[in-house]
N, C-alpha and C positions, 0 to 999 in steps of 0.2 A: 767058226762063228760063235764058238759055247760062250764068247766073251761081253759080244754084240746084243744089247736087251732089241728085243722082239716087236719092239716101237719102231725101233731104227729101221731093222730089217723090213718090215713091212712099211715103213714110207720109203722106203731105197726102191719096192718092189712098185710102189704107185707114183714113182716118178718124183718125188721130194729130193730138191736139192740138199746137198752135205752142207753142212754150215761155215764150212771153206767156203763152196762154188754162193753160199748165197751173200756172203760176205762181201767176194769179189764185185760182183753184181751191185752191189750196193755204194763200190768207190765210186770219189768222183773224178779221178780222171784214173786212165789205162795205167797200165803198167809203161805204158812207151811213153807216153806223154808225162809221166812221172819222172824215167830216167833223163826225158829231155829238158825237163824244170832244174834239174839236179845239176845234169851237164850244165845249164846257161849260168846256175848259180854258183856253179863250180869256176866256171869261167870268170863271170863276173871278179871274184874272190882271187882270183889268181891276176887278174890285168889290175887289183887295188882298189877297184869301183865298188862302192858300197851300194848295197842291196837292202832298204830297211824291209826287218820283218811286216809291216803293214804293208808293203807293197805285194809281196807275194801271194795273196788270196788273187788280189785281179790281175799277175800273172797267170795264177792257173784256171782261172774265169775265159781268159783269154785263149789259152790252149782249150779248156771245153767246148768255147765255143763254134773252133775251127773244128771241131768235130760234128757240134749237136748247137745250133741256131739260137735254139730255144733255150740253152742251160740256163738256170740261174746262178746268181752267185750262193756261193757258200754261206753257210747259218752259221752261228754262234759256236757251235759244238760239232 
């Protein structure tokens, strides 16, 4: 740990998430529901049906919201 400043280590010791785990926490949809946006798009792509990029925020609106009722749609950035 001679590496690790002394910040770190004592927010690690008070429960402070890593900036990976608070990252994660902060997508908007899971990792499964990402691969399953990927796979549709992939499909899509492969059967020659075009998929414009403006349509895919409110498919992934869509998968949030089979998860969480309330999500909103995605902001600007």
């Amino acid at each position: 740990y001679a590496s690790v400043p002394l910040t770190t280590l004592y927010g690690r010791a008070c429960g402070r998430p890593s900036e990976k785990e608070k990252a994660q926490q902060q997508q908007y949809l899971t990792l499964a529901e990402e691969k399953a946006l990927v796979a549709f798009l992939l499909l899509m792509s492969n059967l020659r049906y075009l998929v414009y990029i403006k349509y895919i925020p409110s498919l992934a609106l869509t998968l949030a919201q089979q998860r969480s009722p309330t999500a909103k749609p995605l902001g600007k950035n």
